[in-house]
N, C-alpha and C positions, 0 to 999 in steps of 0.2 A: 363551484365546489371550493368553499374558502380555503381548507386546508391543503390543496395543492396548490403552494405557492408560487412554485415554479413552472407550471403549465396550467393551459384552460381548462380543460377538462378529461376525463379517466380513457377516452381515446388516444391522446396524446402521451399519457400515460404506458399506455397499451403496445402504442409502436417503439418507444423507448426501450422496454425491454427486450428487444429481441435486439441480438447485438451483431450491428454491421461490419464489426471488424473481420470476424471471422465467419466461416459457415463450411458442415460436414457434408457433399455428399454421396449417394451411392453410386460405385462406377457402375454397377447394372439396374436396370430399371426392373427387377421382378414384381410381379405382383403382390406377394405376400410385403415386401416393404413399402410400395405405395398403399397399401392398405393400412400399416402399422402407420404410416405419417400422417396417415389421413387421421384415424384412430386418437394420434397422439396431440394432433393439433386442433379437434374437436372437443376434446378434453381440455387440453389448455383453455381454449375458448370457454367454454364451461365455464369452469373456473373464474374466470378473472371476473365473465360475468356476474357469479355469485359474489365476488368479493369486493365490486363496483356498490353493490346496494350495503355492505358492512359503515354503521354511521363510523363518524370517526377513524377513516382510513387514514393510516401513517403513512405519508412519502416522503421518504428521508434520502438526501444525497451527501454521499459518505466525502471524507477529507481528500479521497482520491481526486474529485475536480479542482482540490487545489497543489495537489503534490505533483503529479504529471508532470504541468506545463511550465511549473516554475523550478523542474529538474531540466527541461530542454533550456528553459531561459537561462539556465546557469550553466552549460556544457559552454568549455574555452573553444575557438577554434586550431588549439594546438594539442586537445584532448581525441586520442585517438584508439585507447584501452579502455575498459570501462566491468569493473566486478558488479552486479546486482546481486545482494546478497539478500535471499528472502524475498525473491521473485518469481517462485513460483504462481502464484496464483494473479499475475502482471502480466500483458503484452506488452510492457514496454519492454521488455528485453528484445523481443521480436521488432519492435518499431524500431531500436537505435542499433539493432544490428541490419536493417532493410536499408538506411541510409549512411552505410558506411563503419559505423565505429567496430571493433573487434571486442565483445563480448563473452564473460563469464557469468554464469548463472549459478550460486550456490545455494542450494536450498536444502533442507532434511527430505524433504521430494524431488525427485527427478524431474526437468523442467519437459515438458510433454513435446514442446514443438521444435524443430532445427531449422538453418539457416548455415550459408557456409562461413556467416560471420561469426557464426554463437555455439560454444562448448556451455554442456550442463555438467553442474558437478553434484554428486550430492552427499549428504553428510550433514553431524553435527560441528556447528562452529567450535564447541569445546571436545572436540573426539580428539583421541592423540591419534588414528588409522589417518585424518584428515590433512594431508601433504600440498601445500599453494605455495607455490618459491618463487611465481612471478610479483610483479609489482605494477600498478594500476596509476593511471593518468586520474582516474576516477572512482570510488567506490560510491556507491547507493547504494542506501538501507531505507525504502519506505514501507512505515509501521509494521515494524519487524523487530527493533531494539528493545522497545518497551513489554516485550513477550519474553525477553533471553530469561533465561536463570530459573523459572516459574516453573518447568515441568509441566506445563496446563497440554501444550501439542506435545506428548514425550518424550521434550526436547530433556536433558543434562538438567538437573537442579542443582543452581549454584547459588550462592549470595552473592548479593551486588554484581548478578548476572549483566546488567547493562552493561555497567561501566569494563567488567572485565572482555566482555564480548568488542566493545570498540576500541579496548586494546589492541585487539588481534587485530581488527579491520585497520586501524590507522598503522600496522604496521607495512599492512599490505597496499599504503599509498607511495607512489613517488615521490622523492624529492621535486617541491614544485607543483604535484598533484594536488587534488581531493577530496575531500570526503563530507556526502552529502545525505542526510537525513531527514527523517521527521519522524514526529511522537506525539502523542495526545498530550493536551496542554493543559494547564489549570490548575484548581488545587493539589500537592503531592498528595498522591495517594497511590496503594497497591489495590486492584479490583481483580476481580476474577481473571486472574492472569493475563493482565497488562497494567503496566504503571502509570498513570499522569504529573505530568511535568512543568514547576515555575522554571523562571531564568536562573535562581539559586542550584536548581538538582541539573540543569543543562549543565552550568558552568563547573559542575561536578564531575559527569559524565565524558563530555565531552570537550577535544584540547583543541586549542588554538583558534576559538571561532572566530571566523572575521565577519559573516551575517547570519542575521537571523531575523525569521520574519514570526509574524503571531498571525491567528486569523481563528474569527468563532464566529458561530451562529445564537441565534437565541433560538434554545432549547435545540430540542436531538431534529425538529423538521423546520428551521430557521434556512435563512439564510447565509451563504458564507460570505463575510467580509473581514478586511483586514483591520487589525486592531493591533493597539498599546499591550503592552504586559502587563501593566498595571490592570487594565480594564479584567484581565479573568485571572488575576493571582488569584484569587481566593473561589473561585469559579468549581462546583460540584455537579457533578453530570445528575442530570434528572433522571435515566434509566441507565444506570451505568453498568446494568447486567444483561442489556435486549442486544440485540446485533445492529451492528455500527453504533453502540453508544456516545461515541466521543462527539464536542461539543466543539472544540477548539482544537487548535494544531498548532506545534511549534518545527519550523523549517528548518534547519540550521545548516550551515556551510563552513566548513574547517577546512582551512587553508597551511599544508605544509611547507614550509619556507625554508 
């Protein structure tokens, strides 16, 4: 199956999604919920079946396989605080609070899981009710920036929502700290509420970068690698209204000094 590039075939596919990190289950074994699992996992089954024979199956892996691991590759070991802002729908808040670090979760949703590493806060980044007086060894924002301002999640409509939203965040770094992103990359452009970003609207947004990485696929079910800026300046996403549209990703890392 040529278009799954990334694996042999739609079994491989099949155990992927069902996700090992976590798993719900019932502390009583009643019968009506073994039934209902049963029920609900025959239908799944079902399913995938039917959409195994669909020609032209899309499988697309979103920018998260590259934001992750190059958020752990860049944690200092004198970084000991750490804000996720717009991490709800992340376990990595859960992961770098499992191995030590002291976590905050800020999201306009309540972050669903605990740890006695990790406080959830929730709110909007531009609320004035929104009170943060500490100060962070670290912030992370991934693909969370490029949504600020837009109203699309009914989040505060603001202009130049970005730039004013890592205001706030870079105020919330230490001296010494910082502050680490990412944002869909390529031609500037506003899409259905999220923005894409060259090196010019970075160096707009965002102060004091000391790195930044690029990385794109060709087209939305490519492969990810790392690439020049130059190579997707002028780079238009082929679906840039289906889910996970983005094509490239720009990393960045601002360093307070």
């Amino acid at each position: 199956m040529k278009y799954l590039r990334y694996v042999f075939n739609f079994k491989d596919v099949e155990r992927h999604l069902r996700n090992k990190n976590l798993a719900i289950f019932y502390k009583e074994s009643k019968i009506i919920q073994r039934v209902l699992n049963q029920l609900f996992n025959g239908i799944l089954k079902f399913c995938m079946n039917i959409m195994k024979t669909f020609k032209g199956f899309d499988f697309v892996v979103s920018e998260q396989i590259i934001e992750y691991p190059l958020v752990f590759k860049n944690l200092r070991q004198t970084d000991k605080t750490i804000l996720d802002f717009g991490g709800f729908e992340s376990i990595m808040p859960l992961q770098l609070s499992a191995i030590g670090y002291k976590v905050i979760v800020l999201d306009q949703r309540r972050y669903p899981f605990c740890h006695p590493n990790l406080k959830a806060l929730s709110g909007d980044l531009f609320s004035n009710g929104l009170k943060i007086t500490d100060k962070f060894d670290v912030v992370i924002s991934i693909s969370t920036i490029e949504h600020l301002g837009l109203g699309r999640y009914g989040d505060i409509a603001i202009e130049d929502g970005d730039a004013k939203g890592v205001e706030i965040l870079w105020r919330l770094v230490k001296k010494g700290g910082r502050l680490i992103a990412s944002v869909p990359a390529g031609k500037p452009a506003v899409q259905r509420g999220y923005r894409v970003y060259n090196k010019k609207r970075l160096n707009e947004v965002f102060p004091h970068i000391s790195s930044l990485y690029w990385f794109a696929k060709n087209g939305r079910e490519g492969i990810w690698r790392e690439v020049e800026a130059d190579e997707i300046e002028n780079l238009s996403y082929s679906k840039p209204y289906s889910q996970m549209p983005c094509e490239a990703v720009a990393f960045v890392i601002c360093d307070k000094v």
